[in-house]
TISEBA-96940 format. One record per atom (N, C-alpha, C, O, CB): atom name; x, y, z. Coordinates in pm, 1 decimal, decimal comma, padded with zeros to 6 digits. Glycine has a CB too. Example, Ala and Ser with C-alpha at 12.3 -4.5 7.8 and 13.67 -1.06 7.14 Angstrom:
BEGIN
<atom><atomo>N</atomo><xx>01319,0</xx><yy>-00569,0</yy><zz>00780,0</zz></atom>
<atom><atomo>CA</atomo><xx>01230,0</xx><yy>-00450,0</yy><zz>00780,0</zz></atom>
<atom><atomo>C</atomo><xx>01320,0</xx><yy>-00330,0</yy><zz>00780,0</zz></atom>
<atom><atomo>O</atomo><xx>01423,6</xx><yy>-00331,9</yy><zz>00846,5</zz></atom>
<atom><atomo>CB</atomo><xx>01130,8</xx><yy>-00447,3</yy><zz>00904,6</zz></atom>
<atom><atomo>N</atomo><xx>01285,0</xx><yy>-00225,0</yy><zz>00708,0</zz></atom>
<atom><atomo>CA</atomo><xx>01367,0</xx><yy>-00106,0</yy><zz>00714,0</zz></atom>
<atom><atomo>C</atomo><xx>01290,0</xx><yy>00003,0</yy><zz>00787,0</zz></atom>
<atom><atomo>O</atomo><xx>01340,9</xx><yy>00113,8</yy><zz>00803,9</zz></atom>
<atom><atomo>CB</atomo><xx>01408,4</xx><yy>-00059,8</yy><zz>00572,5</zz></atom>
// end
This chain:
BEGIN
<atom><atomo>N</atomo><xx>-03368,5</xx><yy>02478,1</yy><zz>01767,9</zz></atom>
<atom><atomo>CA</atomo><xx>-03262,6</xx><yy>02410,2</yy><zz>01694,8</zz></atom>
<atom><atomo>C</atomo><xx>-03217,1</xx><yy>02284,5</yy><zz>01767,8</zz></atom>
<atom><atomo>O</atomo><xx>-03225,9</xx><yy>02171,2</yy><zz>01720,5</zz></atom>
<atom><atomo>CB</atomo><xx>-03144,6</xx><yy>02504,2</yy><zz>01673,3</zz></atom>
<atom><atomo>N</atomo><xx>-03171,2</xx><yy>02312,8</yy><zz>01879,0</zz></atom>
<atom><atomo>CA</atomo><xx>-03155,3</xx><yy>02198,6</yy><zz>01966,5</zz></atom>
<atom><atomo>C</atomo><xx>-03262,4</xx><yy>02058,6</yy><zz>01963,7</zz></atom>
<atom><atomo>O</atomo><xx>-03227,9</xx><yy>01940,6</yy><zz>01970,5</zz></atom>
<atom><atomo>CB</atomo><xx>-03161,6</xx><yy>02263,8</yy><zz>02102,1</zz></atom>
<atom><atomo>N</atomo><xx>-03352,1</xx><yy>02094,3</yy><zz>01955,9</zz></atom>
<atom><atomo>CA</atomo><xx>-03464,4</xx><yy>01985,6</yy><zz>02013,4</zz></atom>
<atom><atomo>C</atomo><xx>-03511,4</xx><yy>01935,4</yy><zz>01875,4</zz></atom>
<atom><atomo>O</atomo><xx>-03589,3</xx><yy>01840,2</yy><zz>01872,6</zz></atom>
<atom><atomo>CB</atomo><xx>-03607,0</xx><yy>02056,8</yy><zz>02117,5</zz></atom>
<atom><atomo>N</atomo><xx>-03463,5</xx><yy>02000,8</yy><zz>01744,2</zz></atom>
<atom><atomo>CA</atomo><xx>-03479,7</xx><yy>01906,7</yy><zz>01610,1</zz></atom>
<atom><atomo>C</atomo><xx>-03383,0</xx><yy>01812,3</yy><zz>01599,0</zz></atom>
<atom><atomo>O</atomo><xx>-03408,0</xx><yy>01702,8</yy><zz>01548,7</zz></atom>
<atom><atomo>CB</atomo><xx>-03473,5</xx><yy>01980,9</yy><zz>01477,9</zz></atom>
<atom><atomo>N</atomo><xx>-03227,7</xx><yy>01854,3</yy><zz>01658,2</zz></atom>
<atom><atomo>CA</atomo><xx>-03139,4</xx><yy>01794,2</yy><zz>01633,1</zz></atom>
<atom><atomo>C</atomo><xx>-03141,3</xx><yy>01674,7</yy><zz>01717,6</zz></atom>
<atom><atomo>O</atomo><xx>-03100,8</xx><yy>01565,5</yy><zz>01677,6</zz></atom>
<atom><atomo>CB</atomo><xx>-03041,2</xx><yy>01867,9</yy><zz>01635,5</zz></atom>
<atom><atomo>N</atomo><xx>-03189,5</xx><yy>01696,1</yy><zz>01836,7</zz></atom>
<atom><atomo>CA</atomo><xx>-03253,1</xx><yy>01542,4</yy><zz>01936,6</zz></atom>
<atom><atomo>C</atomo><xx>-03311,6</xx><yy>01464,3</yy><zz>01841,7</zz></atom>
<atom><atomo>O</atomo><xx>-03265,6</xx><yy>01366,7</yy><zz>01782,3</zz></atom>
<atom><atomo>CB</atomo><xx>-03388,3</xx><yy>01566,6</yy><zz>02068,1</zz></atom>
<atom><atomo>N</atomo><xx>-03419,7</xx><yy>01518,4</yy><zz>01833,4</zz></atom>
<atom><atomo>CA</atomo><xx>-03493,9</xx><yy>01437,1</yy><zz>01789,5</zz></atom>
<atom><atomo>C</atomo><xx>-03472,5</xx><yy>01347,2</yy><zz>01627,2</zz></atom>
<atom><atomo>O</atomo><xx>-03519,3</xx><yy>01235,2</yy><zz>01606,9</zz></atom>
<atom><atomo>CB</atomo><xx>-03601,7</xx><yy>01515,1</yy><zz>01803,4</zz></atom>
<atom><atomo>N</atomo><xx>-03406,7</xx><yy>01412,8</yy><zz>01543,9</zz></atom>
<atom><atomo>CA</atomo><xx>-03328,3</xx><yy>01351,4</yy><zz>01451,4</zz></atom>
<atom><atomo>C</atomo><xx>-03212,3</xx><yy>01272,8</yy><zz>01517,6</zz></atom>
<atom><atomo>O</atomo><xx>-03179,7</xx><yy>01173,7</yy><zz>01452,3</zz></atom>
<atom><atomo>CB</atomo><xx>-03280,5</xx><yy>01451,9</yy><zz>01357,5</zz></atom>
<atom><atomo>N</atomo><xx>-03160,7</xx><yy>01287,9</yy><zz>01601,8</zz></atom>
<atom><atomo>CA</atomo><xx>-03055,3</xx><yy>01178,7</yy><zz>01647,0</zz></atom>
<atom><atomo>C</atomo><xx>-03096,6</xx><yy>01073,4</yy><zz>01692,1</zz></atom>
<atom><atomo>O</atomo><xx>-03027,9</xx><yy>00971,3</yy><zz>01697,9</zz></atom>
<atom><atomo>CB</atomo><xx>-02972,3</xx><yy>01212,3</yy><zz>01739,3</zz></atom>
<atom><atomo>N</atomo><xx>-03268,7</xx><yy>01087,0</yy><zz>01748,1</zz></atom>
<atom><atomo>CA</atomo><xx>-03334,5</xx><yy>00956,0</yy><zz>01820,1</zz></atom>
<atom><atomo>C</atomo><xx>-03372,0</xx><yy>00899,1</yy><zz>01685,8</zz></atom>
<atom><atomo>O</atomo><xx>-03343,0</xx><yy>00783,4</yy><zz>01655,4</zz></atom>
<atom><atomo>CB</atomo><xx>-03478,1</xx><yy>00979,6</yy><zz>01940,3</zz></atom>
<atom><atomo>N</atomo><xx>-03433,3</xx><yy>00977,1</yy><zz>01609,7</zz></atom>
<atom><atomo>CA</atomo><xx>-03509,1</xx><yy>00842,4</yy><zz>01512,4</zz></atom>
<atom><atomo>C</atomo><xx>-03366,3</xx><yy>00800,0</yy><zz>01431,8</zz></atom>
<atom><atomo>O</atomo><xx>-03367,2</xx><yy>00686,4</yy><zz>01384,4</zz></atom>
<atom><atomo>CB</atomo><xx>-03668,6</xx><yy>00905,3</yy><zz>01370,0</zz></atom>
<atom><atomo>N</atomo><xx>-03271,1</xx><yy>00862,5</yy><zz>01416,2</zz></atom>
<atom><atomo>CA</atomo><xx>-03169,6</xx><yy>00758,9</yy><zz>01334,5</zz></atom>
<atom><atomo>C</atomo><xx>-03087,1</xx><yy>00663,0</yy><zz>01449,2</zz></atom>
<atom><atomo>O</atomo><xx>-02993,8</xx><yy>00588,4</yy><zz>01419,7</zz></atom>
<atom><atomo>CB</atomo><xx>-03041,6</xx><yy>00859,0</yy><zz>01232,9</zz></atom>
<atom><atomo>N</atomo><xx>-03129,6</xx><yy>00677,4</yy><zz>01554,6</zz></atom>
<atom><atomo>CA</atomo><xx>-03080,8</xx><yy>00569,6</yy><zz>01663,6</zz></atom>
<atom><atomo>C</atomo><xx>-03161,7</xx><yy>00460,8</yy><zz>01654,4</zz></atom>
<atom><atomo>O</atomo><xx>-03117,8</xx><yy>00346,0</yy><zz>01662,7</zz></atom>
<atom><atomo>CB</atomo><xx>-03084,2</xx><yy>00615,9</yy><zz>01812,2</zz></atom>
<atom><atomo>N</atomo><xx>-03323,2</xx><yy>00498,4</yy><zz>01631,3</zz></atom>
<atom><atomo>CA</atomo><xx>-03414,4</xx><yy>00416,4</yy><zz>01643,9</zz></atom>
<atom><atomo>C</atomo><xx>-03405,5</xx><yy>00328,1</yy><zz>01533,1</zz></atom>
<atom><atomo>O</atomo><xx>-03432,1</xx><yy>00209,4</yy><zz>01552,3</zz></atom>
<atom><atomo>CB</atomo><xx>-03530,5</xx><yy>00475,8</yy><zz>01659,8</zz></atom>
<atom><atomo>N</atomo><xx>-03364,3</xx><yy>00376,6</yy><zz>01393,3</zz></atom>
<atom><atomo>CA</atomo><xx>-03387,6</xx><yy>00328,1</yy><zz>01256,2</zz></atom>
<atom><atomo>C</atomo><xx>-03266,8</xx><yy>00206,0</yy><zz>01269,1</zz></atom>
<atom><atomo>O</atomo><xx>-03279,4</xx><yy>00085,8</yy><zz>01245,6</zz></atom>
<atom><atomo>CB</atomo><xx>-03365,0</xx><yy>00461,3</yy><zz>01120,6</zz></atom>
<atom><atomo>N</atomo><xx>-03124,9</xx><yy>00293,8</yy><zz>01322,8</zz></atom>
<atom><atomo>CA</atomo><xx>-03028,3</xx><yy>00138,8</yy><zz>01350,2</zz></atom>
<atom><atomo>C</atomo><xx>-03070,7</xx><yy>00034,1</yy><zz>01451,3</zz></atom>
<atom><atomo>O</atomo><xx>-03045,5</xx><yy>-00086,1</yy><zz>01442,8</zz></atom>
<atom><atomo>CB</atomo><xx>-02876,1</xx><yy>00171,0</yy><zz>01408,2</zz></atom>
<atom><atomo>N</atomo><xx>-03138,4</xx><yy>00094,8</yy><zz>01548,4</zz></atom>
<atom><atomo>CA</atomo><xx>-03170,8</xx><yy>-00076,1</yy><zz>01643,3</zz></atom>
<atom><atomo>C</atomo><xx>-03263,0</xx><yy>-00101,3</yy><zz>01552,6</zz></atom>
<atom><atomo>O</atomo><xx>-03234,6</xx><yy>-00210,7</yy><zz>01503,8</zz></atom>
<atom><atomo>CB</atomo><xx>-03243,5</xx><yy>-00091,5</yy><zz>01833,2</zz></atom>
<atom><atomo>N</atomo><xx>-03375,9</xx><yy>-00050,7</yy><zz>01495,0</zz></atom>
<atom><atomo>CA</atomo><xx>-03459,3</xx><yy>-00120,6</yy><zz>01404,4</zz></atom>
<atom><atomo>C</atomo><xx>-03363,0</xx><yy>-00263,3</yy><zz>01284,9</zz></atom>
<atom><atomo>O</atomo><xx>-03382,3</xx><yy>-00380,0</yy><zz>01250,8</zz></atom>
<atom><atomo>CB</atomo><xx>-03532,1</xx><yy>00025,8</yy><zz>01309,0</zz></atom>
<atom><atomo>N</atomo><xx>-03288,6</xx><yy>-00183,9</yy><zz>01268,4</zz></atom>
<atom><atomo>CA</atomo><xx>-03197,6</xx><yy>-00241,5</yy><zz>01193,8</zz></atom>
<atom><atomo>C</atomo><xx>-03115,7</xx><yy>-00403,4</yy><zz>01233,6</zz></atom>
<atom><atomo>O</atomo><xx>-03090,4</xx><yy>-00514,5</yy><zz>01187,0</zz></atom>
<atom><atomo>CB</atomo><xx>-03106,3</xx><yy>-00129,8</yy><zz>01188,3</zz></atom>
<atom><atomo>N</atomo><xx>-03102,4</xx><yy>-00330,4</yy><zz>01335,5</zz></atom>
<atom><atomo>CA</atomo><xx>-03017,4</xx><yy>-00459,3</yy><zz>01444,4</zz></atom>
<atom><atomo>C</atomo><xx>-03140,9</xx><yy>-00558,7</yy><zz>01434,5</zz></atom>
<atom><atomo>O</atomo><xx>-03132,1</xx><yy>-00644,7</yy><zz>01346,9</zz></atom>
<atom><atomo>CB</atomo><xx>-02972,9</xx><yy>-00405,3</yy><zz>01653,6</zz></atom>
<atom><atomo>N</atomo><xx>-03221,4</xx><yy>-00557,8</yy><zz>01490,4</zz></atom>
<atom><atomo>CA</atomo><xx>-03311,8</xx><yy>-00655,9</yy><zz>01537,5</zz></atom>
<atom><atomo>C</atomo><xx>-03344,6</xx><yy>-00718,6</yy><zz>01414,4</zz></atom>
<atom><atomo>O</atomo><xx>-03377,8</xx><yy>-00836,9</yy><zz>01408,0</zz></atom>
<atom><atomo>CB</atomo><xx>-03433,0</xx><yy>-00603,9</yy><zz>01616,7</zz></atom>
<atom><atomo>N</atomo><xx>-03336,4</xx><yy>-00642,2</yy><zz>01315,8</zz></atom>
<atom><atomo>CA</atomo><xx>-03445,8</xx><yy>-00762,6</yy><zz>01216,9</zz></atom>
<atom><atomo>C</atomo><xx>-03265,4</xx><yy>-00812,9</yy><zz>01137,5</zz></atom>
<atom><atomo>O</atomo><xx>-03285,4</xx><yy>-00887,9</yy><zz>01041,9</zz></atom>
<atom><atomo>CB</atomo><xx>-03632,3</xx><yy>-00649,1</yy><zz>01045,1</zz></atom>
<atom><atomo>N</atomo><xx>-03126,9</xx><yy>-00788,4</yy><zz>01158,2</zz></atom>
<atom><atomo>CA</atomo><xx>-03072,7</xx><yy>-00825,1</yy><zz>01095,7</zz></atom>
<atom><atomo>C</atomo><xx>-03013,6</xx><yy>-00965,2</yy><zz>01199,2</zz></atom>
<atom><atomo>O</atomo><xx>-02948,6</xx><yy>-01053,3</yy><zz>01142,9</zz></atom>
<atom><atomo>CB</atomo><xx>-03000,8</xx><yy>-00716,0</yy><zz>01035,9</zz></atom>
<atom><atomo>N</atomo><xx>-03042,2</xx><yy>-00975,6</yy><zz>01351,6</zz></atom>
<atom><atomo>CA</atomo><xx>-03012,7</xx><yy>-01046,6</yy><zz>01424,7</zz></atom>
<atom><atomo>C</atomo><xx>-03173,8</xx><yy>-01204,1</yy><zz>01332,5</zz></atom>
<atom><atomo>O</atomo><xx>-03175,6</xx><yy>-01314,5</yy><zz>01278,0</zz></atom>
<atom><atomo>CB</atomo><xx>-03014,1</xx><yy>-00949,1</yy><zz>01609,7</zz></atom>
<atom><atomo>N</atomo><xx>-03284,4</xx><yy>-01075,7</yy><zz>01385,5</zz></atom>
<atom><atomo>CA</atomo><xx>-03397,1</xx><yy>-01241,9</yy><zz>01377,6</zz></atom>
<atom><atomo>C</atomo><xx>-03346,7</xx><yy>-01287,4</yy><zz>01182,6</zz></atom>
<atom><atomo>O</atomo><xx>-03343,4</xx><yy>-01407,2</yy><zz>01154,6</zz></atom>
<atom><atomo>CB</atomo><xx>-03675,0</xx><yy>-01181,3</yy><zz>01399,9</zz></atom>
<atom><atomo>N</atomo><xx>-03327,7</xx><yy>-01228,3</yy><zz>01119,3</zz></atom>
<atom><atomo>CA</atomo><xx>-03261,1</xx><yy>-01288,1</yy><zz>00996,7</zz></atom>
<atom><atomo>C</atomo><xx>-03172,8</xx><yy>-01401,1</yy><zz>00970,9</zz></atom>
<atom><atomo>O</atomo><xx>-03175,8</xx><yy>-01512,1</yy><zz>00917,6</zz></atom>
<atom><atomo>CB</atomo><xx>-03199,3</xx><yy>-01207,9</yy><zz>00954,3</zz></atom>
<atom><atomo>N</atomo><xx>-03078,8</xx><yy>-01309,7</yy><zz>01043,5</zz></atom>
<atom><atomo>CA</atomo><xx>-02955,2</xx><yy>-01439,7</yy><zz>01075,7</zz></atom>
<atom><atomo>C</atomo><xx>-03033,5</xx><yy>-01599,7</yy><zz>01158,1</zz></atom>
<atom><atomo>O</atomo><xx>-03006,9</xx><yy>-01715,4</yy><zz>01125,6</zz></atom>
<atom><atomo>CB</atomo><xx>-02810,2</xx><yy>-01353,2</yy><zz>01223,9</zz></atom>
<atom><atomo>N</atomo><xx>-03117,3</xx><yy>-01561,6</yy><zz>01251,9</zz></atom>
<atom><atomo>CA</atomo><xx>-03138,8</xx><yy>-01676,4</yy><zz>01345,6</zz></atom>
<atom><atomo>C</atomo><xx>-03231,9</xx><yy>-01734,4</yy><zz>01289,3</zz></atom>
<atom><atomo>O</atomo><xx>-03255,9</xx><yy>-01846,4</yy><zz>01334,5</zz></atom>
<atom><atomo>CB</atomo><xx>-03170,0</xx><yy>-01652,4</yy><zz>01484,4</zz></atom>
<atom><atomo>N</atomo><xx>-03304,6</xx><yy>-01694,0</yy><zz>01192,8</zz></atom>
<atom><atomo>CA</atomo><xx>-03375,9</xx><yy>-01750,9</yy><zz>01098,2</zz></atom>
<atom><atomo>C</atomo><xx>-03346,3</xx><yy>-01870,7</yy><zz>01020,9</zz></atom>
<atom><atomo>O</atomo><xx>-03392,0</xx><yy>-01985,1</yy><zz>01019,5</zz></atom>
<atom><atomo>CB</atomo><xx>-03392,1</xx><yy>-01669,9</yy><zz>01026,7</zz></atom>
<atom><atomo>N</atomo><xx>-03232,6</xx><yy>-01792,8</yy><zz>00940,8</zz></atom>
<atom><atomo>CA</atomo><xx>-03074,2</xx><yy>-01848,4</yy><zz>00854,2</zz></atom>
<atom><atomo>C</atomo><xx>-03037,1</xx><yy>-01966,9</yy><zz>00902,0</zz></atom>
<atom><atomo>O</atomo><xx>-03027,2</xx><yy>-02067,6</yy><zz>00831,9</zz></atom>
<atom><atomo>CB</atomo><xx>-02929,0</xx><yy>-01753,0</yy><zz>00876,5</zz></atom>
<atom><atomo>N</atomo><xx>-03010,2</xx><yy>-01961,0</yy><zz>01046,6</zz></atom>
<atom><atomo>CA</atomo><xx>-02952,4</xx><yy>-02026,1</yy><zz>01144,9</zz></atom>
<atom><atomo>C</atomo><xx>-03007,7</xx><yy>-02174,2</yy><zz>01174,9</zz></atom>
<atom><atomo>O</atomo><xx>-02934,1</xx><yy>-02272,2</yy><zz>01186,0</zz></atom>
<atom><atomo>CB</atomo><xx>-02963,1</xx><yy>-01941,3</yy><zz>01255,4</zz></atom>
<atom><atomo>N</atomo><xx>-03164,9</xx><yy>-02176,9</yy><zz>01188,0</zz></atom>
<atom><atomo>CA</atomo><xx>-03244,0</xx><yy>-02252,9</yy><zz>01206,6</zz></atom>
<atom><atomo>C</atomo><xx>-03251,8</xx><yy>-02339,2</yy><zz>01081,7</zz></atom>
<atom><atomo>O</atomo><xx>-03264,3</xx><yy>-02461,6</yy><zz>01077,1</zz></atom>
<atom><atomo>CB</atomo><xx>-03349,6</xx><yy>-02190,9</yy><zz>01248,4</zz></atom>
<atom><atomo>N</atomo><xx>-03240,8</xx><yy>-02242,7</yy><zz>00969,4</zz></atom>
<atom><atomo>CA</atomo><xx>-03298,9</xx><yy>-02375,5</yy><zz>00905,4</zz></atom>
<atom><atomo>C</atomo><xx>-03170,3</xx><yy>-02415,9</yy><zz>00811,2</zz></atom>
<atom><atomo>O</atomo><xx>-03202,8</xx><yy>-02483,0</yy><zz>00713,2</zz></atom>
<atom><atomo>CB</atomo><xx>-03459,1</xx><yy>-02349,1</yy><zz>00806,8</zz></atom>
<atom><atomo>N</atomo><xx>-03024,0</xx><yy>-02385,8</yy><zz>00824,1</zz></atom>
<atom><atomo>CA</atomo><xx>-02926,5</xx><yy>-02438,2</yy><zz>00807,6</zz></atom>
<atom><atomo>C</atomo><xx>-02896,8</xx><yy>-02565,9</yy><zz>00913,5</zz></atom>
<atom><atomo>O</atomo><xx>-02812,9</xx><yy>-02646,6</yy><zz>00873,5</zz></atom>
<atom><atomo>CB</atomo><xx>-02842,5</xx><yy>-02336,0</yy><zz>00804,5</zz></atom>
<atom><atomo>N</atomo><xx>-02955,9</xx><yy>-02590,7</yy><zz>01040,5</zz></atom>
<atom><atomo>CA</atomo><xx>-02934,8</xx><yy>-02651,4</yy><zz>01090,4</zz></atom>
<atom><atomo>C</atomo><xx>-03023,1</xx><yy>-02755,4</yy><zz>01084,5</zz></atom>
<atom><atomo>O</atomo><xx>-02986,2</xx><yy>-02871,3</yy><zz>01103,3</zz></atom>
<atom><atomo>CB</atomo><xx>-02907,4</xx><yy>-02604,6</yy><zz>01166,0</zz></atom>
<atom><atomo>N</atomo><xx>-03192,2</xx><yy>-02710,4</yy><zz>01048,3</zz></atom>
<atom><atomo>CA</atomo><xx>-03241,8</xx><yy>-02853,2</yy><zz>00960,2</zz></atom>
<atom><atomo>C</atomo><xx>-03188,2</xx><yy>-02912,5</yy><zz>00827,3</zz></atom>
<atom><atomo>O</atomo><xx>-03196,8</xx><yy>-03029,0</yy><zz>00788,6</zz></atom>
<atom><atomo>CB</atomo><xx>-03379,3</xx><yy>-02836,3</yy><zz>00920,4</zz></atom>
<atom><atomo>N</atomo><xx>-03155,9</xx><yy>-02852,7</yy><zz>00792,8</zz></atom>
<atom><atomo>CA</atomo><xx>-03103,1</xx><yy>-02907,5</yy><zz>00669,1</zz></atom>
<atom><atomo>C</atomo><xx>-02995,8</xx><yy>-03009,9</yy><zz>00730,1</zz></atom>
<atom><atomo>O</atomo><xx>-03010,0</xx><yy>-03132,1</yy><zz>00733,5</zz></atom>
<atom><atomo>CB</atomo><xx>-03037,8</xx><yy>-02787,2</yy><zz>00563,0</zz></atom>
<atom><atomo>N</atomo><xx>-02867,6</xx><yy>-02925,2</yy><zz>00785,3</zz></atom>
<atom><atomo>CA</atomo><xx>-02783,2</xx><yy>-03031,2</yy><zz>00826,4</zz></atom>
<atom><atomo>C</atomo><xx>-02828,5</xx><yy>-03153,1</yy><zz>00889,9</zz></atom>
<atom><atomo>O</atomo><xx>-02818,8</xx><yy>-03265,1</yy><zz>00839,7</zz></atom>
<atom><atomo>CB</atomo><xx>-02700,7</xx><yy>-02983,4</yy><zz>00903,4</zz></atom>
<atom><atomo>N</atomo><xx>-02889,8</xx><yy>-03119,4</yy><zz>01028,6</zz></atom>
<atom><atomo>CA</atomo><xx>-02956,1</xx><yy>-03246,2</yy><zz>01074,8</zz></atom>
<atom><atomo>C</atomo><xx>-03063,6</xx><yy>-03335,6</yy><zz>00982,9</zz></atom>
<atom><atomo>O</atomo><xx>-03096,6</xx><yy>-03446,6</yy><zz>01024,7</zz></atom>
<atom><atomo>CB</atomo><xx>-03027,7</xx><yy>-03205,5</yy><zz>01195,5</zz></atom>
<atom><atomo>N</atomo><xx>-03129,2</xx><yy>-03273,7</yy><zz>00829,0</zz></atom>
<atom><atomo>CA</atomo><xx>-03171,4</xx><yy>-03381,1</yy><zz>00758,5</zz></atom>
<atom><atomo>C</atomo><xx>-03096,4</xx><yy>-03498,5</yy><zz>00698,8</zz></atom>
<atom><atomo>O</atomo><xx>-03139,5</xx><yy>-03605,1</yy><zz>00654,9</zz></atom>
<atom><atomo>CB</atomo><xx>-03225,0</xx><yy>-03333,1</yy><zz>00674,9</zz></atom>
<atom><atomo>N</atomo><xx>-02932,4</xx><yy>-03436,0</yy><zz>00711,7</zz></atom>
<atom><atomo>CA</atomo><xx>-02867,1</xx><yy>-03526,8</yy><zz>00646,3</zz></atom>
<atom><atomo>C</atomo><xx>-02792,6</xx><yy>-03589,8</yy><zz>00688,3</zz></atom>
<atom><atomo>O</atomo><xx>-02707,7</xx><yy>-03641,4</yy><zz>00615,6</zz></atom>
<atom><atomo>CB</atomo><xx>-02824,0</xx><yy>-03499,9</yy><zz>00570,9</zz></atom>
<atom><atomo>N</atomo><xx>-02795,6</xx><yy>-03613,7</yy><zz>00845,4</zz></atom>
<atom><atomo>CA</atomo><xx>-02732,0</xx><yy>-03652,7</yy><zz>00963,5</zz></atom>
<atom><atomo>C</atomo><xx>-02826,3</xx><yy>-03764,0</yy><zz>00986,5</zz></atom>
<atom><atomo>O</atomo><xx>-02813,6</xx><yy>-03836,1</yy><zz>01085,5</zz></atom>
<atom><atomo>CB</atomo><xx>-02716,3</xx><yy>-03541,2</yy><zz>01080,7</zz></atom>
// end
């Protein structure tokens, strides 16, 4: 019992940093090309 409940606590740990990371490179994605844009019109 113990060692299912680990292991379900790791992969839904794993599934939120999964989460994190692609919602960080998203944003910096976002980021990049809001800032070409601006600098196109600069």
């Amino acid at each position: 019992m113990g060692k299912s409940k680990k292991a379900a606590q790791n992969r839904k740990a794993e599934q939120r940093a999964d989460m994190v990371v692609k919602a960080v490179f998203i944003s910096l994605v976002v980021l990049g090309i809001a800032l070409l844009i601006g600098f196109s019109f600069y």
